[in-house]
SEDRENLO-947916 format. One record per residue (C-alpha): x, y, z; residue number from 0; residue in one letter. Coordinates in nm, 2 decimals. Layout:
<rs>
u v w k r
X Y Z NUM A
...
</rs>
This chain:
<rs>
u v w k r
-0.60 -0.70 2.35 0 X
-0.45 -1.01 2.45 1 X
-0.18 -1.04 2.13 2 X
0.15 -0.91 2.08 3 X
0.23 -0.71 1.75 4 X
0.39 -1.02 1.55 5 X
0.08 -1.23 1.61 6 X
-0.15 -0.95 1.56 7 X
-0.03 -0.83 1.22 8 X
-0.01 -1.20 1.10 9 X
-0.38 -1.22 1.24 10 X
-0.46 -0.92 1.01 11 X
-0.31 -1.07 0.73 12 X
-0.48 -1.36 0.76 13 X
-0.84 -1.25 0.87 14 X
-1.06 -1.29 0.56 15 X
-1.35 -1.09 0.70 16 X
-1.29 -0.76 0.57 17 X
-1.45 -0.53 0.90 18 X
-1.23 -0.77 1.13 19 X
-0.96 -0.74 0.95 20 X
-0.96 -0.36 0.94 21 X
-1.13 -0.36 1.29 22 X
-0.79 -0.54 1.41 23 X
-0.54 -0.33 1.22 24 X
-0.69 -0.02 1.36 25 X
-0.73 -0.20 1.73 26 X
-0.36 -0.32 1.69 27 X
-0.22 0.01 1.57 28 X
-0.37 0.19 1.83 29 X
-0.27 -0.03 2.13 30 X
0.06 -0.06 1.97 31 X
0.17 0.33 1.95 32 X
0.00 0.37 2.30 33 X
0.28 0.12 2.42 34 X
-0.01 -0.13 2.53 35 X
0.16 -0.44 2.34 36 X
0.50 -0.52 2.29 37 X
0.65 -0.68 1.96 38 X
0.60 -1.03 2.08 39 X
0.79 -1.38 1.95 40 X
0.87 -1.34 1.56 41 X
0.78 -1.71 1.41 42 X
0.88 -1.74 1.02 43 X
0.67 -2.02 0.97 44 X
0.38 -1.82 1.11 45 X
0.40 -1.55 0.79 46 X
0.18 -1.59 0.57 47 X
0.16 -1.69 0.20 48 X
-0.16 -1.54 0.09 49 X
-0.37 -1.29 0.27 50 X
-0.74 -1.33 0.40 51 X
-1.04 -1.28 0.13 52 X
-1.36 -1.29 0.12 53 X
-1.52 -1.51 -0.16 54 X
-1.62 -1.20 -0.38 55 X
-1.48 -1.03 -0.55 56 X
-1.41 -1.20 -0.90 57 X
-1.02 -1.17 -0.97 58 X
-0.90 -1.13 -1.28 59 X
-0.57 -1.08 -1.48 60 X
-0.50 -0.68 -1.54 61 X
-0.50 -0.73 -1.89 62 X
-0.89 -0.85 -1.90 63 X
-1.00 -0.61 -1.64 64 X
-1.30 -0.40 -1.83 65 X
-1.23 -0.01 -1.88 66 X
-1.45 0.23 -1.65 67 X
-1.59 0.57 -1.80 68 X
-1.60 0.80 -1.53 69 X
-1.93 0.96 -1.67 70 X
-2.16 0.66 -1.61 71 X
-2.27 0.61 -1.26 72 X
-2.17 0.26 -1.31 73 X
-1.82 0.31 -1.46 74 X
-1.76 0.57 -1.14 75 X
-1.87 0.31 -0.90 76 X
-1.61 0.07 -1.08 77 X
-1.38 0.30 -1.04 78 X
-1.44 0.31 -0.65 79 X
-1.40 -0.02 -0.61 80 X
-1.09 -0.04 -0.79 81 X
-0.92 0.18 -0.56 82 X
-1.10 0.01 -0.28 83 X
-0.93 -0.33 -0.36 84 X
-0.63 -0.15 -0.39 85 X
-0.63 -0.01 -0.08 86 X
-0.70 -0.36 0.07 87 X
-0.39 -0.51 -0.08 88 X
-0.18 -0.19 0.13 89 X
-0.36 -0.31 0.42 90 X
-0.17 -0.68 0.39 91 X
0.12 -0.57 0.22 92 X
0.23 -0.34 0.54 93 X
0.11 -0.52 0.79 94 X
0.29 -0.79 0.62 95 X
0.60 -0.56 0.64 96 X
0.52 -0.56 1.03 97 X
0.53 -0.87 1.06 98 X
0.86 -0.95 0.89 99 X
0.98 -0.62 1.03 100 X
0.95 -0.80 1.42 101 X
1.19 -1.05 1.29 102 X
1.49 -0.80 1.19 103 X
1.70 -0.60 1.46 104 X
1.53 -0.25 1.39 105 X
1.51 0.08 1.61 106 X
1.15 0.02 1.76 107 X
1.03 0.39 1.53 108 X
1.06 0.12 1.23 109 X
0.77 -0.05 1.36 110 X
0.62 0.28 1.49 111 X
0.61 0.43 1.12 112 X
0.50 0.11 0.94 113 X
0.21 0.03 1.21 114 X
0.10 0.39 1.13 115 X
0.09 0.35 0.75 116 X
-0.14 -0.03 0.87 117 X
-0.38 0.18 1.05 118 X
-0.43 0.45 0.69 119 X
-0.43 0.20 0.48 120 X
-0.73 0.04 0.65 121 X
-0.91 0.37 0.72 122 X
-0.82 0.42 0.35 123 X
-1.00 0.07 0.28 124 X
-1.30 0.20 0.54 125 X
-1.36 0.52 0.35 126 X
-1.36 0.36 -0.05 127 X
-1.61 0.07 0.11 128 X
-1.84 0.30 0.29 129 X
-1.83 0.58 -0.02 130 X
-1.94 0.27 -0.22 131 X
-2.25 0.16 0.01 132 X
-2.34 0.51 0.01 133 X
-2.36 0.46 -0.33 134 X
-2.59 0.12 -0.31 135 X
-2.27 -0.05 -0.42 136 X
-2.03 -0.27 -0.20 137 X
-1.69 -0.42 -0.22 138 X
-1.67 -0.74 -0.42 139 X
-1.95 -0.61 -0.70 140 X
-1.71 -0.49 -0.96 141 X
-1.41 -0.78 -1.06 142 X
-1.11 -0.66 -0.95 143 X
-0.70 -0.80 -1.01 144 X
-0.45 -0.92 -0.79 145 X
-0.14 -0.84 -0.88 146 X
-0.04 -0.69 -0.57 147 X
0.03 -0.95 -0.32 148 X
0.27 -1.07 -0.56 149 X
0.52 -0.83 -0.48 150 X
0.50 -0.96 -0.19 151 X
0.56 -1.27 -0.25 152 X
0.88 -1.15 -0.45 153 X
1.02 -1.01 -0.20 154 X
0.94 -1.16 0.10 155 X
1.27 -1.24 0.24 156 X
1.47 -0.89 0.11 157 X
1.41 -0.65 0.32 158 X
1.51 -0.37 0.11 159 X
1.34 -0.49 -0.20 160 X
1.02 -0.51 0.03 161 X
1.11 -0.08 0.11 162 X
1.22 -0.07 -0.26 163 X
0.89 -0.17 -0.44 164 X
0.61 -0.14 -0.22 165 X
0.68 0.24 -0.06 166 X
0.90 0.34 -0.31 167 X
0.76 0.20 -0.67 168 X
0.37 0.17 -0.58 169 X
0.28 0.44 -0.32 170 X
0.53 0.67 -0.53 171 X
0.28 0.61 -0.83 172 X
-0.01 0.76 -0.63 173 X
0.15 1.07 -0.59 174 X
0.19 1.06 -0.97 175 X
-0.18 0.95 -1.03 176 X
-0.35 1.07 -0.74 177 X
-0.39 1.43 -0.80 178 X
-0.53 1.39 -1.18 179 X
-0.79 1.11 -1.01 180 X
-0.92 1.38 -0.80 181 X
-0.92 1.64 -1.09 182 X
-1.13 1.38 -1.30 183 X
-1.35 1.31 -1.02 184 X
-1.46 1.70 -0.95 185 X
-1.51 1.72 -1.31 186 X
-1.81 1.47 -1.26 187 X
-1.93 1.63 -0.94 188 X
-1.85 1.38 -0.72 189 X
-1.72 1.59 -0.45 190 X
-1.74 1.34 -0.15 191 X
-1.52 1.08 -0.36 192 X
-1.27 1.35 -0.43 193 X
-1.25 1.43 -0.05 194 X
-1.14 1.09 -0.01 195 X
-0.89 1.13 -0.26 196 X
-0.70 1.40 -0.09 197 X
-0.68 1.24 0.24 198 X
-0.52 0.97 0.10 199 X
-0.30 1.16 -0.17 200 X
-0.15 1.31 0.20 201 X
-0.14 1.05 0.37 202 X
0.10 0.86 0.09 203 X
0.34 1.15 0.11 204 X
0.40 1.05 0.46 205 X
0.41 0.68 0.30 206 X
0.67 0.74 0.03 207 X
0.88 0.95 0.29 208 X
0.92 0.65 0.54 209 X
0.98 0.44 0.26 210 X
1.28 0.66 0.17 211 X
1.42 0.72 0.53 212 X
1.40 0.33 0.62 213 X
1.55 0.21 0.30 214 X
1.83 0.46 0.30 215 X
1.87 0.33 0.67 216 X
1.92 -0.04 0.56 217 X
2.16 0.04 0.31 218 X
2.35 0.24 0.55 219 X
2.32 -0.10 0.78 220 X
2.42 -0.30 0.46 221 X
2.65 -0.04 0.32 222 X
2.49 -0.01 0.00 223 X
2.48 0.28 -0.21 224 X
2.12 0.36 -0.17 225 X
2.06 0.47 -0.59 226 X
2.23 0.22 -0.79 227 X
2.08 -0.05 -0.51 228 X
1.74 0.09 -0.58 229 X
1.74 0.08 -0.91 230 X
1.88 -0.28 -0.91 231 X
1.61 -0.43 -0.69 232 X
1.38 -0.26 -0.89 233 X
1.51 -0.42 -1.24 234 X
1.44 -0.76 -1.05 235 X
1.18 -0.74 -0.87 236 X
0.88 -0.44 -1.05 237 X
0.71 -0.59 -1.32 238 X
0.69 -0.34 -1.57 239 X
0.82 -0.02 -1.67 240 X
0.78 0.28 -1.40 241 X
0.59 0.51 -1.63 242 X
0.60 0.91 -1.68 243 X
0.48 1.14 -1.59 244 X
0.62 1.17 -1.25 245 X
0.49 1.42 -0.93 246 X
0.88 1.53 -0.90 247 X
0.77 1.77 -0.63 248 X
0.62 1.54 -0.43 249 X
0.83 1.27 -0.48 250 X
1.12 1.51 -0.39 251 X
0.96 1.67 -0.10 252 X
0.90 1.26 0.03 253 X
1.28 1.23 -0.03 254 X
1.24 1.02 -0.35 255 X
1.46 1.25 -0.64 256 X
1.42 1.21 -0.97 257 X
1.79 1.07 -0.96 258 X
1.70 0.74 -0.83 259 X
1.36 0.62 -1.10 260 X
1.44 0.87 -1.37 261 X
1.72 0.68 -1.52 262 X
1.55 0.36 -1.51 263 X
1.20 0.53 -1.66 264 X
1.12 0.47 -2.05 265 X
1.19 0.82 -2.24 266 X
0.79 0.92 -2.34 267 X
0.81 1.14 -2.64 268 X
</rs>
């Protein structure tokens, strides 16, 4: 592989066809933990401002997204593809974090961590897209949102309000929501989609935990009180309220504690 990480994970960013896209995070993640590439010339202007897509599927805005039912074929296949797309938007949004990661003095296991989380999240992609051929479905059949790149775009040029909302808000939901998904999905026999499930329920614990080491690490470099700074940039930056119930134990066992989202939670009941 003839690129450098920097150019690679803008590459993947920008690669619209979605098996080259994962094809290159996984190529790139590989060549880069072996130590076959180095981290390459950081260009700003290079970054990108929105990823690579494919022409399907349909994007609308969360609030006219239709409701799935989990006991129709269809409304599980919806389901699928929801979490599919999701998945895809963690494929840019770290590798996107690469990127801007090259740019910033940080101890090379920065990069190590967050090209880690690249490759999951496209093996994450890979698994949701071939569970969804398997069920004579495909990504881009079911109309999906995109609400996800734009926290990106808000916090492009923050570093820690990249660590704050993207490990720390979104992948901390997924412990919150994961385990009940998988419950829901056994209930309708769907075993092989449940599988799925789990692997990537673990892998986000390793996810949220990075999250937490790096951003207390930044605050320590910006001397910033790592609680009251999180709960700041997450005022500014989240749109919308960071909803109960929370996984405490796994958030806690991922080094997110209840005293850094609790406070700034709505009061259910």
């Amino acid at each position: 592989m003839a690129r450098e990480l920097f150019e690679s994970a803008v590459a993947i960013v920008h690669e619209p066809d979605l098996v080259k896209k994962t094809d290159l995070a996984m190529d790139t993640a590989r060549a880069w933990l072996k130590r076959q590439m180095g981290k390459g010339r950081y260009d700003e202007l290079a970054l990108p401002d929105q990823p690579g897509r494919p022409e399907k599927p349909e994007l609308l805005p969360p609030g006219k997204m239709p409701k799935r039912n989990l006991r129709t074929e269809h409304g599980r296949k919806a389901h699928i593809h929801a979490l599919a797309h999701i998945e895809l938007g963690a494929v840019d949004l770290t590798w996107d974090l690469v990127a801007r990661g090259c740019g910033h003095n940080l101890p090379r296991s920065f990069l190590d961590n967050w090209v880690q989380v690249g490759l999951e999240e496209a093996k994450h992609f890979r698994m949701l897209s071939n569970r969804l051929n398997e069920l004579d479905s495909a990504y881009g059949d079911f109309p999906a949102h995109d609400g996800l790149w734009q926290s990106c775009a808000d916090t492009a040029h923050d570093l820690l309000a990249r660590l704050a909302i993207i490990p720390l808000v979104l992948e901390a939901r997924g412990l919150d929501i994961t385990p009940v998904m998988i419950e829901r999905t056994q209930a309708v026999g769907d075993e092989a989609t449940a599988k799925i499930l789990q692997t990537i329920y673990n892998d986000e614990k390793r996810h949220v935990a990075f999250g937490a080491k790096w951003f207390r690490y930044q605050c320590d470099i910006e001397r910033k009180q790592p609680i009251p700074t999180f709960q700041s940039l997450v005022r500014k930056h989240f749109r919308g309220a960071l909803k109960p119930p929370f996984n405490d134990k796994a958030r806690a066992a991922a080094g997110l504690t209840p005293s850094f989202y609790k406070p700034i939670a709505p009061i259910i009941g």
